[in-house]
N, C-alpha and C positions, 0 to 999 in steps of 0.2 A: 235547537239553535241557541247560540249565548248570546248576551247583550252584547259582548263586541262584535258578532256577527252580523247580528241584528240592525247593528247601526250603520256597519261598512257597506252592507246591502243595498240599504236605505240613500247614505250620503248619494253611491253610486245615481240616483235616479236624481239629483238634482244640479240643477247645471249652472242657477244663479248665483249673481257674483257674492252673495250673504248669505251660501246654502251651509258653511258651517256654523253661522250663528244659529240660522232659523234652527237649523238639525239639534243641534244641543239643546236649546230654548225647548223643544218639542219632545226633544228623551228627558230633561231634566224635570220636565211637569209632571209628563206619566211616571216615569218610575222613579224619582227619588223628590217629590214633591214636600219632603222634608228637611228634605237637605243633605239625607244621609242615598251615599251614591251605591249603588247594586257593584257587586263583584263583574270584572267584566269576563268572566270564566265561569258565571253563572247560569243556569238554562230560563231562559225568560218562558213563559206557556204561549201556547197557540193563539189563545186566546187573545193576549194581552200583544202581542205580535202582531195577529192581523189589524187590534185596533189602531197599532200603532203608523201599520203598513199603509191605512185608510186613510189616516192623515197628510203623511209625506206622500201618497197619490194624492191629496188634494191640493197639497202647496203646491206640489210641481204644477201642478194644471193652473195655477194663480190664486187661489184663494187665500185669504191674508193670514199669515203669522198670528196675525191679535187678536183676529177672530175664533182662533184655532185653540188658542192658549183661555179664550175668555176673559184674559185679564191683560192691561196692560200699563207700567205706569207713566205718569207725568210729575214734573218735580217732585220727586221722591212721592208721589202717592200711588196707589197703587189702584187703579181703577177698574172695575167690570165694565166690556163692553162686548160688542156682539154685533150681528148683522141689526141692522138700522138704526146704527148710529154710528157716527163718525171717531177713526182712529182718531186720538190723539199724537199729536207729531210734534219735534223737538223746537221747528220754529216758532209755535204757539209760545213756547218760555220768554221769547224775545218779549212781547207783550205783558205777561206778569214781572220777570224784570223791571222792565221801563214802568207800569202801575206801582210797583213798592217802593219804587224810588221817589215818583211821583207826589205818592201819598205821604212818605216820612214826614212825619211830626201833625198832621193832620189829626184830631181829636175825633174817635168814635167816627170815622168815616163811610158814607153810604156808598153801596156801587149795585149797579145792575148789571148783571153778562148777560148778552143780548146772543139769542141762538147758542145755549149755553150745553148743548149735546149731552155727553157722559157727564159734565160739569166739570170739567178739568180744571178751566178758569176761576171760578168759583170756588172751588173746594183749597185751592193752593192758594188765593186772596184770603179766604177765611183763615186758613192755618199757620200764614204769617202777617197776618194782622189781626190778631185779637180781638182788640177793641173794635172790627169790622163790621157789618152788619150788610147781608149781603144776598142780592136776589137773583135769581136764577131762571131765567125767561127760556121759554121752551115751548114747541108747538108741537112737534112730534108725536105722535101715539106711539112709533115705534120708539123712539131715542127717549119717551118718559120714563118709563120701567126702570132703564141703568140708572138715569138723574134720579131716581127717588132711590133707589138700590146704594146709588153711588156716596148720596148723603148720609144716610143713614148709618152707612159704615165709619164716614170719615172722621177725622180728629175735626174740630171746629164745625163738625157738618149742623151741631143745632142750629147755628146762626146760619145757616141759607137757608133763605125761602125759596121755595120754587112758587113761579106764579106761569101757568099755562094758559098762555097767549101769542099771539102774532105781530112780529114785531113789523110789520109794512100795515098794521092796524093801529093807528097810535090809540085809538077808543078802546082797545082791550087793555092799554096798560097804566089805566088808570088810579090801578092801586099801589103804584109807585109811588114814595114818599118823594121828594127833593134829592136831588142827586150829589156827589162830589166825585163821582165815576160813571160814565157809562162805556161798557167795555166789549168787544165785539171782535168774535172772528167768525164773520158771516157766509155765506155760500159767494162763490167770486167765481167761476168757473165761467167761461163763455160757450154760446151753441159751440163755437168752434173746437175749444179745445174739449167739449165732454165726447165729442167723438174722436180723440183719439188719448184719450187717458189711458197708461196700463191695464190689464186686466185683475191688479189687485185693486187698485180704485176703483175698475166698474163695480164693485161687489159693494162697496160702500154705498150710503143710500142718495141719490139725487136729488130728493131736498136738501142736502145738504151740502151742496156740488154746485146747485146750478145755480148762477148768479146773474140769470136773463141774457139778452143777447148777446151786450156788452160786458156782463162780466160786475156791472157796478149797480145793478139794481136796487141791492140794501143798501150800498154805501149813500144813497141819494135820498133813501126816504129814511133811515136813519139820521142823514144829517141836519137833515130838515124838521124832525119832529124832534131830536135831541134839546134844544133848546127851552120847550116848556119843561123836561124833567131834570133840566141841570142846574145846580146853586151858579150862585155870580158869576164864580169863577170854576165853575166845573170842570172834568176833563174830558175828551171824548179818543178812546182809542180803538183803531183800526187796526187785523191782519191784515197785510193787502197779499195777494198776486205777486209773482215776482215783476210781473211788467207794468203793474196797477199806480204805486204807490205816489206817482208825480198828479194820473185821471184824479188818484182820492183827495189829491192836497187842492187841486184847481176847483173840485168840488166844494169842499170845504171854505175855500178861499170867496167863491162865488157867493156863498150861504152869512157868509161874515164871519168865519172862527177866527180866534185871533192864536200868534204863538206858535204858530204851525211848522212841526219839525217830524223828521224820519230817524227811527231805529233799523240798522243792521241787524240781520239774525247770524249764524255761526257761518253759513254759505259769505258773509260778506252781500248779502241781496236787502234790499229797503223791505223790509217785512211788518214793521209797525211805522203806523201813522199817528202824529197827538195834535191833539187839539184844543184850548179853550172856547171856551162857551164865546158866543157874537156877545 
């Protein structure tokens, strides 16, 4: 069998609406994971075939793309991830955007990413803010491995600290300095919608999903312990939910933040929430 055969076989068994991305994404890891592309009149082995065959039967069945590939990036980084921790997704950018804007001109500024996964948030705050200093909150046993993985790798990754704790415990995050950022895209998901999320989201891990019954569990006890770890004039920013973003501001609003505005993500949906300290 040649790789062009190889692949036309393959597409055939996939019916989703991204099956020539995923497909490519998935031939271009295995066999030219350098860059340099196989002849497509070439004979691929049996071997390397049926691994490849194992794969696109698992996409098709739902298992994720990013899981698949083990890597995947976020503003321009390129991240490891894997089952138990959570894909990185394009609306998260909305959020780093609106923090560097935020932060311009701010001198050596401190920030915590709260539930901070692969460290997507973290790792792109550090490597466009230099002078940044930057912590990296994480509970996980599963999601630690890539966040220690993922820093180590990165450009600017000296400056993250990872500190493993639970952020609905404000007692383990004690060894937060003072803040000028606390930054968050927490689990938001409600009982309601985790039963009927696609079958590439089930696979992702449920701590990392489920955001209690409502859906605003963290944004309430975040908002409410934020306060002892932010400077004067702090900021506190939120992913919401596509449907969340007005619960998080009334939330907020309740708690005393002042300044309280929403960011559009690329959908046009309220996908970040900011806020000053009460």
């Amino acid at each position: 069998m040649t790789y062009a055969q190889l692949y036309r076989q393959c597409r055939r068994k996939l019916t989703n609406d991204t099956a020539d991305f995923d497909l490519s994404q998935l031939f271009h890891a295995q066999f030219s994971p350098s860059g340099q592309m196989q002849r497509s009149e070439a004979e691929v082995s049996a071997e390397e075939a049926f691994i490849f065959q194992q794969k696109v039967r698992r996409l098709a069945e739902g298992y994720p793309l990013q899981y698949l590939l083990g890597e995947w990036e976020f503003y321009s980084i390129p991240l490891k991830i894997g089952e138990g921790v959570l894909i990185p997704r394009p609306d998260t950018e909305t959020l780093v955007d609106a923090a560097l804007e935020l932060l311009s001109g701010i001198e050596h500024p401190i920030i915590a990413d709260y539930c901070a996964g692969s460290g997507a948030i973290s790792l792109a705050l550090a490597r466009f803010l230099p002078d940044a200093e930057v912590y990296a909150v994480e509970l996980s046993a599963q999601a630690l491995p890539y966040l220690y993985a993922n820093v180590d790798a990165a450009a600017g990754g000296e400056r993250v600290r990872i500190i493993e704790a639970d952020v609905l415990d404000d007692s383990s995050l004690s060894a937060l300095p003072p803040l000028d950022l606390l930054i968050s895209n927490p689990p938001y998901l409600t009982e309601q919608e985790l039963t009927e999320i696609p079958e590439q989201v089930r696979c992702e891990p449920r701590m990392a999903l489920d955001g209690g019954p409502d859906g605003l569990r963290f944004y309430r006890a975040i908002s409410a312990d934020a306060p002892a770890h932010l400077k004067r004039n702090g900021l506190l920013i939120f992913e919401a939910g596509y449907t969340q973003a007005q619960q998080i501001c009334e939330i907020l609003r309740a708690a005393g933040y002042r300044e309280i505005s929403l960011r559009k993500d690329l959908a046009g949906i309220d996908r970040c929430v900011i806020a000053r300290r009460p």
